[in-house]
MISE-141825 format. One record per residue (C-alpha): residue in three letters; x, z, y. Coordinates in steps of 0.001 Angstrom, whole numbers, plus 500000, padded with zeros to 6 digits. Layout:
N
ALAXZY ...
END
This chain:
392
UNK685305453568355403 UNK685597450577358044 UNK683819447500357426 UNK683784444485359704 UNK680433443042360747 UNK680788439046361797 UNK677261437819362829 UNK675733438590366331 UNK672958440521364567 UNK674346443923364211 UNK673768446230361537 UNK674979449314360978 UNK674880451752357944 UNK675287455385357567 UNK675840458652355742 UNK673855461638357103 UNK674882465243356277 UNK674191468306357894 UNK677827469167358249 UNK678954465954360504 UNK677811464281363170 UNK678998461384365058 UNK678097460371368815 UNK678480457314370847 UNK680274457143373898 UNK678422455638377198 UNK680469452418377072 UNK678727451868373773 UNK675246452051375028 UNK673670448541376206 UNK670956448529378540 UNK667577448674376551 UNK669215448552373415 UNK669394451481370851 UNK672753453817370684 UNK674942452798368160 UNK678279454231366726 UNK681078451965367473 UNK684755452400366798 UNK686393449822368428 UNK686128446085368694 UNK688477443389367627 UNK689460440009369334 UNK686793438173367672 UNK683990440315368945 UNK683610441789365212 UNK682027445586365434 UNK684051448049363330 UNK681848450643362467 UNK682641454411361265 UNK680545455869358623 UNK680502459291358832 UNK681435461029355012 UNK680085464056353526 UNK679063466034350340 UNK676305467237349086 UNK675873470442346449 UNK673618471458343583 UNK673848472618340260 UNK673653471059336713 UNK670016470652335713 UNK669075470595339956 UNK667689468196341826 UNK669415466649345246 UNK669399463989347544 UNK672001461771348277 UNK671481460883352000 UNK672195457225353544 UNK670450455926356571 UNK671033452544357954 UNK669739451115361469 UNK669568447153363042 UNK669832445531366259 UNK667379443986366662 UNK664990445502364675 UNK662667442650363633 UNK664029442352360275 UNK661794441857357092 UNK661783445041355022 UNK661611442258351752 UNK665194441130352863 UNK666899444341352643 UNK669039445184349516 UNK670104448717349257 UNK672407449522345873 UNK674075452585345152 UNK677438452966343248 UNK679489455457341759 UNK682875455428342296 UNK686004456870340361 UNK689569457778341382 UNK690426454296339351 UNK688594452572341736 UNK686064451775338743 UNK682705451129339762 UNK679374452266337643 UNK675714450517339040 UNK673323453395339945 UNK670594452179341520 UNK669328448842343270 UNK666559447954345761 UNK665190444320346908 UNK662061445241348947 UNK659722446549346616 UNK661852445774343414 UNK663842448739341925 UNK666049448699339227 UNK668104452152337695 UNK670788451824335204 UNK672389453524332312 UNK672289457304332162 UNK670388457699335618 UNK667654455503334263 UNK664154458416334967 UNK666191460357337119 UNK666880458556340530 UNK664310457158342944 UNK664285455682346419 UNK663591459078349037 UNK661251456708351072 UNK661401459056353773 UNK660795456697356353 UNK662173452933358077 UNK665854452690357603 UNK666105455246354807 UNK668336454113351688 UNK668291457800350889 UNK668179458578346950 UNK667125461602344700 UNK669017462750341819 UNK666777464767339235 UNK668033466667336164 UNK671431466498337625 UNK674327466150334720 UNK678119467286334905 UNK678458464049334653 UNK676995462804337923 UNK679586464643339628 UNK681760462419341695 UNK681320459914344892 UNK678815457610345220 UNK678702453939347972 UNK675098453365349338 UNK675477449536350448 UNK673031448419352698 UNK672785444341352822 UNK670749441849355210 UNK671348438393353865 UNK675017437919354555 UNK675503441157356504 UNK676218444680354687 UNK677769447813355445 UNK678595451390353285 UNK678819454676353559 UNK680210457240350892 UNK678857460867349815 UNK679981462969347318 UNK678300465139345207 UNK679603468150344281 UNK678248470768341604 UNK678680474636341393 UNK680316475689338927 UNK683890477062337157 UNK686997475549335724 UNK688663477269332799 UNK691734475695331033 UNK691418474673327191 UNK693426474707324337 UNK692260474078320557 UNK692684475943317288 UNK695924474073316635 UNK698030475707319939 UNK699014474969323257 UNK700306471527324324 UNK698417469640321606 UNK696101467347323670 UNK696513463598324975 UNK693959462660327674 UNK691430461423325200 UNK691329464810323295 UNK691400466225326421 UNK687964464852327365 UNK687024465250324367 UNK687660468917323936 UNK685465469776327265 UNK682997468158325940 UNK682379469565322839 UNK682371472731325004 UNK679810471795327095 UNK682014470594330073 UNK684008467883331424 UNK687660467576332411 UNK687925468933335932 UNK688819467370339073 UNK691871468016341389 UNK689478469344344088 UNK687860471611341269 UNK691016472987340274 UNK692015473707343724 UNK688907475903344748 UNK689275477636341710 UNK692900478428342377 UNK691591479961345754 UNK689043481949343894 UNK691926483635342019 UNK692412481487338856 UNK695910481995337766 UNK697210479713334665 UNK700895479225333740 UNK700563476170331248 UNK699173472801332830 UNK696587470638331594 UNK694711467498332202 UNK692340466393334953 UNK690125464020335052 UNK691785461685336986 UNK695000461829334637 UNK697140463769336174 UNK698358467409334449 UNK698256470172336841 UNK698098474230336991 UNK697508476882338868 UNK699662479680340104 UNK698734482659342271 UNK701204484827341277 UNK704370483159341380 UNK706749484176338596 UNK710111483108336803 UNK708357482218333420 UNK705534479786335567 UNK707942477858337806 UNK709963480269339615 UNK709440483492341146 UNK710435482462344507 UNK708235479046344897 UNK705218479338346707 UNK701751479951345178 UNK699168476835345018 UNK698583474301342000 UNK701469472421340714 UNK701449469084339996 UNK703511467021337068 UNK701684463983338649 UNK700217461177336536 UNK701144461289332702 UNK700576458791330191 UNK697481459494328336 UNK697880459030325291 UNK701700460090324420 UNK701936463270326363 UNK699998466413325142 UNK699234469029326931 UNK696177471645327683 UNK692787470750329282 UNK691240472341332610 UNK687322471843332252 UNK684713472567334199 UNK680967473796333719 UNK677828474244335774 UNK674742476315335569 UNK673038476627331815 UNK670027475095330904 UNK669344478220328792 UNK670786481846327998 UNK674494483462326736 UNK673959486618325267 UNK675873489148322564 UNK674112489383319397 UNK673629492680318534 UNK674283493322314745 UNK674702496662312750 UNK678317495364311150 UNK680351492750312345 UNK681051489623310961 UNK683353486218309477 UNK683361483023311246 UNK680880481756309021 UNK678346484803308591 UNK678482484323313158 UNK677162480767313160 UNK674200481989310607 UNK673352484702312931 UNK672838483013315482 UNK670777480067313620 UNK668016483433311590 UNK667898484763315762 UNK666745481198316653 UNK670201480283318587 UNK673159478842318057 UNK676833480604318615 UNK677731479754321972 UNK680706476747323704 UNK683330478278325141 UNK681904476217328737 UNK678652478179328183 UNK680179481572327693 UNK681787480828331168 UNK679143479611332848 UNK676878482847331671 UNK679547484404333428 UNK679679483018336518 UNK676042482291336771 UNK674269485102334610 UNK677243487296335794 UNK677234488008331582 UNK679443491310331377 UNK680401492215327824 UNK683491494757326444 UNK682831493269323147 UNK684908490525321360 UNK682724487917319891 UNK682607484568317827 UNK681968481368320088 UNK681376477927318492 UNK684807476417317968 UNK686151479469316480 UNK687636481598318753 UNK687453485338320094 UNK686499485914323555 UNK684607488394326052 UNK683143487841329874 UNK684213490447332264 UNK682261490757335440 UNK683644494292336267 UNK687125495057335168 UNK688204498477333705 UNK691016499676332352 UNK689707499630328825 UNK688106496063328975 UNK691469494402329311 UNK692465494350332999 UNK692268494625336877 UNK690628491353337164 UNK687610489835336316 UNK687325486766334251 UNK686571485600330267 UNK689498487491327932 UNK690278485026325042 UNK691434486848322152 UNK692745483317320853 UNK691918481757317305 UNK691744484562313923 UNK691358483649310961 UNK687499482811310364 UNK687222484303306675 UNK688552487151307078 UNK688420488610310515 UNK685798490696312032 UNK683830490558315059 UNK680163490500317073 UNK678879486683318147 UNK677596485506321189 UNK674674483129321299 UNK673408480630323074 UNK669327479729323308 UNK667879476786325421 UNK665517477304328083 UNK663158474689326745 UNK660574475286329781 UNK663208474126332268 UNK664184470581329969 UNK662856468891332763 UNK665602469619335018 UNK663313470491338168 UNK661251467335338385 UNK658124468943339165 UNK659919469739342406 UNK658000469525345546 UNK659741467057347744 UNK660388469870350820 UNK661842471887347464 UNK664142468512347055 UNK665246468195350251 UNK666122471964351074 UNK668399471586348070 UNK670551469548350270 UNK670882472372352920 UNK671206475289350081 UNK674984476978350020 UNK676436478607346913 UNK675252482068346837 UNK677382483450344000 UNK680221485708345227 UNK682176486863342031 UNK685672487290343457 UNK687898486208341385 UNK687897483395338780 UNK691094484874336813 UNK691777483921333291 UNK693457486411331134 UNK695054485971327491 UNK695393489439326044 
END
């Protein structure tokens, strides 16, 4: 992001990450003045300056800080005349308020409103915590720095752990416009998933022959095992793209994605099994409820939830998490089989529940600020090999 800077008094703001760093050359060191990164200048004297992007990871129900540092020449400015806001930004180029400084003055908007504060970690630090994180903070964020008529930005993304699993309702494949789409992930405790999304979790093995919506409206799938029936057998593996669709005449499937559970998946275990309706009771006399289809794959991925018995989830259909295949379990690879939609009078099977951690509600903000700030250093520990999805 390149920003021109027209006044003599030269500011300068930027993203810090651990991953990137950016160095001046000597011609752009004055004597007794500070270092400062510059780019190039134009024929009007105007500094173009580089901000230097990165991304930041936690977890849904973490807390993390989203890092922006800013620096002037000279430095005798008033602290009461700075303005620092924070944005989020979308792949429409739409633009959601997050936060907003004027000296002492804060202000927090909409859904972040209790959840984001100023880091304060020092002069020049336009730094911000996230608390409680939701799936739906995911996404890039602008910290704009401003000094009466000057301002620069710098962008950061934050990312979440987590795993994309494609989506398709009682009523078959191909069914869904964009809006049902969304819809669909979230009433399974998701959110439609993002290109990048998709594409890590077609490196991690996920393997889907019928394409589905994104968030950013284009329909997509994933193939790592190239075959006549998905596109070809001689085209090259990766995720294939149909481009941008219009969203609300074309139907097709939904890829969602999930993070970490606020809570526990587990397989209620019952003497007989059970109907559709005789599950969601079960679940409601053990103090649960039955389990989203997101949930069941987050347990999965996070609680590494490994299970050779077909159960009941919330919208009705028949599914098991496999953590480590065998032959009997339904295949080489791991991943959540999906048994598809029975009918819910008169078909048999176990449940799996879901019960809230209400001790962690809080979403970690009792944290220790050191705890806060190492979350911006922590890496993904969670190795499961393959995210494969299987229909059997």
């Amino acid at each position: 992001v390149l920003s021109s800077l027209e006044s003599p008094l030269i500011f300068v703001a930027f993203i810090l990450t651990s991953a990137l760093s950016v160095s001046s050359s000597p011609a752009d060191i004055e004597k007794g003045r500070r270092k400062v990164v510059h780019v190039l200048e134009d024929d009007t004297g105007a500094v173009i300056v580089q901000t230097a992007p990165g991304k930041v990871v936690t977890h849904r129900g973490g807390s993390i800080t989203l890092p922006c540092r800013f620096h002037h020449e000279p430095e005798n400015v008033d602290p009461a005349r700075i303005r620092i806001k924070w944005t989020k930004v979308t792949d429409t180029l739409q633009f959601e308020d997050v936060f907003v400084a004027l000296g002492k003055q804060q202000r927090v908007f909409g859904s972040y409103r209790g959840r984001v504060f100023l880091e304060q970690a020092g002069p020049g630090d336009a730094s911000v915590i996230i608390q409680n994180v939701t799936l739906e903070d995911y996404g890039r964020y602008e910290c704009e720095v401003t000094n009466d008529m000057e301002d620069d930005t710098g962008f950061v993304n934050l990312d979440l752990e987590g795993v994309v699993f494609p989506y398709y309702p009682r009523e078959g494949r191909y069914k869904l416009n964009y809006y049902q789409a969304e819809d669909a992930c979230k009433k399974q405790d998701a959110i439609l998933a993002s290109h990048s999304q998709l594409h890590k979790a077609w490196l991690e093995g996920l393997d889907w022959c019928n394409a589905g919506w994104l968030e950013d409206g284009s329909v997509q799938y994933p193939i790592s095992h190239p075959r006549d029936e998905c596109g070809r057998k001689d085209t090259p593996a990766g995720v294939r793209n149909y481009g941008y669709r219009h969203k609300e005449d074309e139907r097709y499937d939904a890829f969602c994605f999930t993070s970490k559970l606020n809570g526990k998946v587990y397989f209620l275990k019952r003497f007989k099994k059970v109907n559709y309706a005789e599950a969601i009771k079960a679940c409601i006399r053990d103090g649960s409820v039955a389990a989203k289809v997101g949930q069941l794959y987050a347990a999965w991925k996070f609680q590494l939830l490994d299970r050779c018995e077909a159960g009941w989830l919330e919208d009705g259909s028949i599914r098991y998490p496999i953590v480590n295949p065998r032959s009997r379990c339904g295949g080489s690879q791991p991943g959540v089989r999906n048994l598809g939609f029975p009918d819910k009078k008169f078909r048999l099977y176990g449940v799996y529940c879901f019960r809230e951690n209400k001790d962690e509600a809080a979403g970690g903000t009792g944290k220790t600020k050191s705890a806060i700030e190492s979350l911006t250093r922590r890496k993904s520990s969670n190795s499961i090999p393959m995210n494969a999805t299987k229909v059997i």
